[in-house]
N, C-alpha and C positions, 0 to 999 in steps of 0.2 A: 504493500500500500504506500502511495504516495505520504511525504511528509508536510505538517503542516506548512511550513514555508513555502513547499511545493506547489500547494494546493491556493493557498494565500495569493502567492502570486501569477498560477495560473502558466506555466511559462512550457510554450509548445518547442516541441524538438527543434534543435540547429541543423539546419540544413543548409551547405552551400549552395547559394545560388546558382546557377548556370550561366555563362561567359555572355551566350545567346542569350539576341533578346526573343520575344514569341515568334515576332516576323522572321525573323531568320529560324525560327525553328519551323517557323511554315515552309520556307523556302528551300529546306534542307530537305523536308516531304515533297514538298511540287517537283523537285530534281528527282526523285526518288518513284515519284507517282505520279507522272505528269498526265498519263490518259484516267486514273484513276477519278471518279464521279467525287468533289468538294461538295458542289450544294445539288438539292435537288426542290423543286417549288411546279407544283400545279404541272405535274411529268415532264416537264424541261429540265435540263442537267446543262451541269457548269463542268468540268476538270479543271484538276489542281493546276494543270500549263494555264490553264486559259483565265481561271481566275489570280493566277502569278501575274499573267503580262496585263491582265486590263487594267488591275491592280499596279505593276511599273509605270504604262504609259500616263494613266493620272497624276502618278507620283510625279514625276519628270513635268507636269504641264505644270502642276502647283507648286512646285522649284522654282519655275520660270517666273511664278508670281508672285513670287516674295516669300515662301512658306517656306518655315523653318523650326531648331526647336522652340518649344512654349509657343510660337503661334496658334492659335485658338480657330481651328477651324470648323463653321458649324457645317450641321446635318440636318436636312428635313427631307427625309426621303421613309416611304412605307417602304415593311419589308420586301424584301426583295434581293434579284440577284445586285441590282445596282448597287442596294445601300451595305451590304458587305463589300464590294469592290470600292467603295467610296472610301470607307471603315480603313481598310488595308492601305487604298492609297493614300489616304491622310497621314499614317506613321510611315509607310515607305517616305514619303516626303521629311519627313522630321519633325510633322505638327502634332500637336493633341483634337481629337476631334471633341465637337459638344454637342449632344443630340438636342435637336430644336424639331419635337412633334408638329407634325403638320395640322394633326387632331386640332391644337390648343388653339384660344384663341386668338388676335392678333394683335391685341393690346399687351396678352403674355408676352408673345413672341417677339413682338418692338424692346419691350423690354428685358428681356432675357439677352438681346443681341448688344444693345446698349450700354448693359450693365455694366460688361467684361472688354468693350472694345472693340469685339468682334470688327476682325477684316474681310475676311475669306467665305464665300460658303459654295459647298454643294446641293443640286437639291436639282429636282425635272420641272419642267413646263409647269404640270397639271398641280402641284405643288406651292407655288410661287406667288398666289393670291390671297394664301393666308400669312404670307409673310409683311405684306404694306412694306413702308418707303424702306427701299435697301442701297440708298444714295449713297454714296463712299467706301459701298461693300463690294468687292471682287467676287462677284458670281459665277461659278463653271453650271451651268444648266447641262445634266449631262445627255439628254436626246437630245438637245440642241449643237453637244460639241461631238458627237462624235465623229465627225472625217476631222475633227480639228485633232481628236485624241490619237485618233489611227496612224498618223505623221510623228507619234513621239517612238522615243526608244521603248520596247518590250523587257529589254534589261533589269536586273536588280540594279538599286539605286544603290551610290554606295548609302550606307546607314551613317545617321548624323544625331540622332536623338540618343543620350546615355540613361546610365538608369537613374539618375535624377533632375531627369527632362519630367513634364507632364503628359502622360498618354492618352487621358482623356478631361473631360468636367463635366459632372451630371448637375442640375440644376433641383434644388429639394425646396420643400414649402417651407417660408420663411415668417418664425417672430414676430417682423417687423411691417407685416403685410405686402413683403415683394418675396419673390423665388430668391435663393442664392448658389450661386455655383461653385461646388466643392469638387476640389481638384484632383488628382490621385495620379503619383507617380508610377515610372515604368516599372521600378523595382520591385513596388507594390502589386504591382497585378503581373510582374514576369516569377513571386515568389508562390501568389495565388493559383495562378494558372497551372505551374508547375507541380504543385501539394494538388492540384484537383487532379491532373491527369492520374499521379502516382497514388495515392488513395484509393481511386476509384477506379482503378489500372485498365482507365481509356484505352483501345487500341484501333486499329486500323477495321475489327469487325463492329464496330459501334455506329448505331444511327442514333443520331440526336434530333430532335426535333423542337425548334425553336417556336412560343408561343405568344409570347410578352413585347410589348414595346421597346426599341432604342433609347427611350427616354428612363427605364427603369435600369437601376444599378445592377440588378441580378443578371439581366441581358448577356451582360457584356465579356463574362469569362467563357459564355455557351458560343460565342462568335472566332472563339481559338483555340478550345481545350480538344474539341472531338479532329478539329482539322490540323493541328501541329503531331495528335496521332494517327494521322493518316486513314480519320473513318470519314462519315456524309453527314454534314447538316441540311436538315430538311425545314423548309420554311413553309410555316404555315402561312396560306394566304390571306393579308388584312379583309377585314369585315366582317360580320356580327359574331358572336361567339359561338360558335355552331357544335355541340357537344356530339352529336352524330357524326358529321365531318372532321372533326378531332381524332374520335374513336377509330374511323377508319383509315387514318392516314396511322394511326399506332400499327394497328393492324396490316393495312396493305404492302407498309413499308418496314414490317418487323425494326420499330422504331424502341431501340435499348435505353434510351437518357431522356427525359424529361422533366425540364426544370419551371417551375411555376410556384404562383402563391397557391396557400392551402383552400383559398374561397374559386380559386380558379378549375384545382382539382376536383373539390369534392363533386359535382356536376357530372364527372367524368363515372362515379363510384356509387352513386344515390340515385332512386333504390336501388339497394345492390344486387342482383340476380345475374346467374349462370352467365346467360349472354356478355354482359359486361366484364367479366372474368377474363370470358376467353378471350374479347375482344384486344384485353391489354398484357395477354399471356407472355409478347415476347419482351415488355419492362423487366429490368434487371436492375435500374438504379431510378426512382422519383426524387430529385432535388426540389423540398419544401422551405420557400425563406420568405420573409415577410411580414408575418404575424404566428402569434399561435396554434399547431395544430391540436385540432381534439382528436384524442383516441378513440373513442365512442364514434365516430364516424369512418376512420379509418380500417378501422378494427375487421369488419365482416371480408372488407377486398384482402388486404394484407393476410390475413389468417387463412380464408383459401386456398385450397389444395393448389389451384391453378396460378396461383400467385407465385411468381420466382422472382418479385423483386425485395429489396429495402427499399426504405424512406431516408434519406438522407435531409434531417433535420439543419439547414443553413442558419447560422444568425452573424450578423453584421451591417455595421451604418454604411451609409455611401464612403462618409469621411476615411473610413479605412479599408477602401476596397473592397467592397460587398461582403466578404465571407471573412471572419474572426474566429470563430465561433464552429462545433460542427457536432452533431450525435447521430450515429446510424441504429435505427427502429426496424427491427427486422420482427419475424414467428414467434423466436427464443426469448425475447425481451421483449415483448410489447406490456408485458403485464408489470413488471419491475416498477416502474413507477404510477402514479396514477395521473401524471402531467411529462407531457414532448419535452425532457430538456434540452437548453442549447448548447450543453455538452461540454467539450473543453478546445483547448485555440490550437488552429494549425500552425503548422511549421514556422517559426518566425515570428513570431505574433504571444503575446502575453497578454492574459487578463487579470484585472485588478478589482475589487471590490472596495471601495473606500466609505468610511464614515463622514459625518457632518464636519468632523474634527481631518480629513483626507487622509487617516490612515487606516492601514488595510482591516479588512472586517474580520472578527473571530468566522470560522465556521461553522454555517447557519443563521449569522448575523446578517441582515440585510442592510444591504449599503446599494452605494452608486456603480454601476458596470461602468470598465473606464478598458481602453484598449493601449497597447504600447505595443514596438515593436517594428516590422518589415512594413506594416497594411497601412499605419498612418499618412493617411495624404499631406498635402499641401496649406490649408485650411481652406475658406473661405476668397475665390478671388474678387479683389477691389473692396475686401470688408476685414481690415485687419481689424477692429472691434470686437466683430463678432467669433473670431478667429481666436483673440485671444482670452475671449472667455470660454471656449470649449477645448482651443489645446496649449494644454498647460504646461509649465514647465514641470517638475517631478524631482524627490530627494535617493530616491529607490535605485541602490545600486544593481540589481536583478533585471534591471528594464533594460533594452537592448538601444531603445531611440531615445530621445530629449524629451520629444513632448508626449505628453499623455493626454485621448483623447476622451473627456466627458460623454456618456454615452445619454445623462438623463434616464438610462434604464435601471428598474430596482430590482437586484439577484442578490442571491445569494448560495455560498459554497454549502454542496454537501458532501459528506465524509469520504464517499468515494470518488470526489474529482470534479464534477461534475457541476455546473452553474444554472440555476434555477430562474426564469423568469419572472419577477412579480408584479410589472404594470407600472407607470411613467411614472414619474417624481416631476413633470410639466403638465403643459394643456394639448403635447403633442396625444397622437391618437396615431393607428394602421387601420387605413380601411382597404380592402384588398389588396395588401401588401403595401399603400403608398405610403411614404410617412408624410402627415397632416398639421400644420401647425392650426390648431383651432383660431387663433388669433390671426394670420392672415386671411380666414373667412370675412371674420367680425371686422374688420380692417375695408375689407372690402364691401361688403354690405352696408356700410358707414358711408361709400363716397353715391349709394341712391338716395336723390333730395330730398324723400319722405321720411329717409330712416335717422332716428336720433341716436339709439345706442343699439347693440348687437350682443348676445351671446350666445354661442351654440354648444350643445352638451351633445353626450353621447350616450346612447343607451344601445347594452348588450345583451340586450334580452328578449331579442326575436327567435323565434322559431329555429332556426337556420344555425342559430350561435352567429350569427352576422351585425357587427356595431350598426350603428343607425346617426346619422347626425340631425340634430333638431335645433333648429335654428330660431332662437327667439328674438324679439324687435318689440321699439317701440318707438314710436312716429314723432314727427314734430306737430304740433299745434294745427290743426285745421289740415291735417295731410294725412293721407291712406295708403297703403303699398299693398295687394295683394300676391298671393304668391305666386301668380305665374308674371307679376311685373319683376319679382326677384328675384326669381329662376333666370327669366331672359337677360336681367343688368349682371348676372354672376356669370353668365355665360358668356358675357364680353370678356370677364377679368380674368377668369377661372377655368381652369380643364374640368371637363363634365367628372371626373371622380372626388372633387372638391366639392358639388355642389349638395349642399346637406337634401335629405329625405323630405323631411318637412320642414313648415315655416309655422312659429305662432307667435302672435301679436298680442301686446302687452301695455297697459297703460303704465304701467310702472314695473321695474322690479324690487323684489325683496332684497332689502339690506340686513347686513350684521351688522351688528356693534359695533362694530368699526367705520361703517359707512361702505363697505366693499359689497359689492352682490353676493349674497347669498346662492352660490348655487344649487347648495343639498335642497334649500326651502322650491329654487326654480324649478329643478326637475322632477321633485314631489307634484309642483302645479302642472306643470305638463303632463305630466303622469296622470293626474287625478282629471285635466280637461279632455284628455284623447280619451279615457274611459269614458268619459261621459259622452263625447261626440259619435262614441261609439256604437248608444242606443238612440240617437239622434234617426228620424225617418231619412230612408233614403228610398229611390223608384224599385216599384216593386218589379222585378223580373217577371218577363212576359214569356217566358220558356222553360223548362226543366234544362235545356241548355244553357239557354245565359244564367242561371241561375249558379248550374255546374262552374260556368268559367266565370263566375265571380267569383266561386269558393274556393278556386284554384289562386283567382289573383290575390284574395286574402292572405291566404297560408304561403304564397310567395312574400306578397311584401309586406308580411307579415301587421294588417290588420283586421280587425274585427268585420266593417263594412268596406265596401265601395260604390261609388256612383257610377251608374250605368254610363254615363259619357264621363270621365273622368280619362286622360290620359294618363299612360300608364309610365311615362316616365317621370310626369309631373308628379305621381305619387310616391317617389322616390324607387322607379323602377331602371337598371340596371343592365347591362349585356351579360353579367352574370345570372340577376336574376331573371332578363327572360331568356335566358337559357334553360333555367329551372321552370319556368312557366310553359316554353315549350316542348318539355319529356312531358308534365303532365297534362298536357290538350292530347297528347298526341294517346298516351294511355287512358282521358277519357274518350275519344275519336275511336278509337282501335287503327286508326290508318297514319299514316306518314305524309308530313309535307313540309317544305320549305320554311328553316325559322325567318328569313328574309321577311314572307307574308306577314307574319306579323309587326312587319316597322308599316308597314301600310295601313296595319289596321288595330290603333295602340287603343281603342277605347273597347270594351266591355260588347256594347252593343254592338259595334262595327266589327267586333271581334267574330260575334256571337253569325253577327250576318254573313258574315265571309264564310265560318268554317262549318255554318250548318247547310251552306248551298252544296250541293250531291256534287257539283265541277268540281269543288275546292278538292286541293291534294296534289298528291304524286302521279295518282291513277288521270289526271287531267293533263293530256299529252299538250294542249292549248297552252296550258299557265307554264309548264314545261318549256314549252320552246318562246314562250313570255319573258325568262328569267330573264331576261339584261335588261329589259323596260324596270321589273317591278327592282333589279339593284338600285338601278337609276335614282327612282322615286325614294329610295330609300338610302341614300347618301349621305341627306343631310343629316337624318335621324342619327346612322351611324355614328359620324362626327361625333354629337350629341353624347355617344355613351361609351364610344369606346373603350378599351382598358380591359 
């Protein structure tokens, strides 16, 4: 057994580095496996030569542009084969890239580019319209450049970025009611990358299949771990969550690695029956990071005969290169504890638990998660403030780096090694894996002319085990905001998985003693008003169907009633949850049909009319050969909920 100190200070094996950095250990496979299939997306294939040189020739155009190291060059491109060749040619060149979602809205995305400087971007045509004025930025549109691309060298570039260049900067919800973008060096993600592959002993027969945004920190080691081992990333195509289409691409493409949040999987496992078993029989490794997973959901797929994977439990902030942290939950262990721990630190990487007083906690004692070591980024760019109240200097000879990075998270050591999660020590919050600063909502809801003050709480106690955010307000004098005016003004400022569930309005809030809000007393009231609005008349259903597919959208979005016209995103509905809305129409239906259908038809009624007409379905060869009108129509919806 480890010894206290050991344990104390959490401190994962030394391992030397590698000389190479990733790209060069890519480029050591592409020499090796040049006809070999790299990515694969919607049965089109890439190889390792051809994603090497498309990858060179960018490099070599954005040389010619000024890119170099710590240049900051953005990304807005869906996935795709292009936005990995962008990825690649970004570090061949010697920049850091920053992923800038196209999803988001455009007042984010002015600002996000702003913030940091930004010179440089890549990104396509169709792309380019949610970015607004990009005056003094160096634009490569890359279907607009390619004869210009095809005229560069295909060569490897020499390498110019070392391992205390910055490789990337993800941009997280911000305190202060702006995004801030946290930087993370090569070293950091060439120690990560390398601890993933050898852990999890990636090799050349591994399919991964990519599911998550560029914009998300977990992304980002899925886009070089399965391909520097010379296996295929498979990219799942952007647009709506489609748990069926999922399933089959696991399936068709005997897909081994799958990395996502736990509210992204469960979908994939619920209800869990035989089919679904077999469906993800060739998983051999599920990487969960994000949030917490419950074992009570887990449990039924995992335990099955048919199951020959682990769960590999990830925990880590962006600030130190997504993954810290690590615990594999397999058959033999699920029952050991009665909570997913986040286990102990990989290679290079030390965890600390600190008290009020910052020094290390007895075992058991709960304190502050704090990280040190290889994974610590850069801080904060353009916000040394903010930087240097989360990374800290440090007296602790055991530590390997300088600074010590505040995680805000409350764990604590148990006896055998192992780090416990117990829930924020802020107002931050994980809703589908995103971290949320609650106060950039309320920040933001403050700049509509109606609203005087903001506070939004979170409740965890839906159905689902799924947080919920609820958004309360209260107006200026002779002024009204309803909720779909503040859905639509957060939807300027905010990406749709920002924007809270509900809204309730308040002529005042409850104070303490102090004069501060009270929030135990506010979320008792919200608590006590939605029950009450709950036996409130709503239109009585005109069908034992719409009836049905009320009681289905209840137990999704987890309430008591709903309004027959009510849209269903306005009620805080989701591309996860109508994921889950769309397995159960389809088992009350008994037939199969396009989740798409339903961005067309988000209310109750319209729901109700669409899927009780005998055309609706798969079996209607018409709506069939329809599908690109009703994507079409259904676009903007997407935007909307992406994530």
């Amino acid at each position: 057994m480890a010894s206290t100190l050991e344990i104390a200070f959490g401190c994962g094996a030394s391992v030397e580095l590698p000389q190479a950095s990733v790209l060069q250990m890519f480029e050591v496979r592409a020499a090796e496996l040049p006809e070999s299939i790299a990515l694969e997306m919607c049965g089109k294939k890439l190889s390792y030569r051809e994603l090497n040189e498309n990858a060179n020739r960018l490099a070599h155009h954005l040389r010619q542009l000024g890119v170099g190291p710590d240049a900051l060059v953005g990304i807005s491109l869906d996935r795709s084969f292009d936005m990995v060749i962008a990825i690649y040619g970004i570090l061949k060149a010697g920049g850091a890239y920053v992923p800038l979602d196209p999803a988001y809205p455009t007042e984010r995305l002015q600002y996000m580019v702003g913030s940091i400087g930004m010179k440089h971007l890549v990104t396509q045509s169709d792309c380019m319209g949610r970015l607004g004025d990009l005056n003094g930025i160096e634009v490569v549109c890359l279907d607009k450049s390619q004869s210009l691309l095809q005229r560069e060298s295909s060569e490897n570039p020499e390498p110019l970025a070392s391992e205390g260049n910055l490789v990337y900067a993800i941009f997280t919800s911000g305190s202060t009611g702006q995004p801030k973008a946290a930087g993370v060096y090569h070293r950091g993600f060439t120690n990560l990358v390398q601890w993933f592959v050898s852990e999890f002993s990636i090799s050349s027969s591994d399919h991964a299949l990519l599911v998550s945004s560029l914009s998300f920190d977990l992304t980002q080691k899925n886009l070089f771990a399965t391909l520097i081992a010379g296996g295929t990333l498979h990219l799942q195509p952007p647009g709506p969550y489609d748990i069926k289409e999922l399933s089959r691409l696991i399936f068709d493409h005997g897909i081994t690695l799958l990395n996502c949040t736990p509210s992204a999987f469960y979908p994939l496992i619920e209800p869990f029956e035989e089919k679904k078993a077999s469906m993800l029989a060739s998983l051999r490794v599920v990487f969960l990071g994000g949030e917490p997973i419950s074992i009570a959901r887990i449990k039924p797929w995992l335990t099955h005969f048919e199951c020959q994977s682990e769960i590999a439990n990830t925990y880590g902030p962006t600030e130190c290169t997504d993954i810290c942290g690590f615990y594999r939950l397999n058959k033999a262990n699920i029952d050991r504890y009665d909570f997913v721990p986040l286990g102990g630190p990989i290679h290079n990487v030390q965890l600390v638990i600190l008290d009020t007083a910052s020094k290390p906690c007895a075992i058991g004692e709960p304190g502050e998660l704090c990280v040190a070591g290889a994974g610590v980024g850069v801080g904060y760019l353009n916000d040394s403030e903010m930087t240097q109240q989360r990374f800290v200097r440090h007296h602790f000879s055991h530590l390997t780096s300088q600074l010590l990075y505040r995680t805000g998270d409350q764990s604590r050591w148990h006896t055998d090694g192992v780090v416990e999660f117990l829930g924020r020590l802020d107002y931050q919050v994980k809703i589908r894996g995103h971290r949320i600063e609650l106060t950039e909502i309320e920040r933001s809801l403050e700049t509509h002319p109606a609203v005087k003050e903001a506070i939004v709480l979170v409740k965890s106690d839906d159905s689902n085990g799924d947080p919920q955010m609820v958004a309360c307000f209260t107006t200026r004098e002779g002024m009204l905001a309803s909720q779909v005016d503040l859905r639509c003004h957060l939807a300027h400022h905010l990406p749709a998985h920002m924007s809270p569930n509900t809204f309730e309005p308040f002529s005042s809030f409850p104070l303490s003693p102090n004069g501060k809000v009270d929030r135990r007393v506010l979320a008792e009231l919200v608590r006590d008003r939605q029950q009450s609005n709950s036996v409130a008349s709503v239109a009585t259903a005109s069908s034992s169907l719409e009836e049905s597919i009320r009681s289905a959208w209840c137990q999704v979005l987890d309430r008591d009633e709903a309004h027959l016209d009510a849209n269903f995103f306005d009620l805080g509905g989701d591309s996860i949850r109508l994921a889950r809305l769309h397995q159960k129409l389809e088992t009350l239906l008994q037939r199969e049909f396009p989740i798409i259908e339903l961005f067309s038809h988000p209310t109750i009624r319209s729901m109700t009319d669409h899927l009780g007409d005998s055309k609706a379905g798969l079996g209607n060869q018409a709506l069939v050969r329809d599908r690109a009108r009703l994507q079409r129509e259904a676009q903007a919806a997407r935007r909307r909920v992406r994530g």
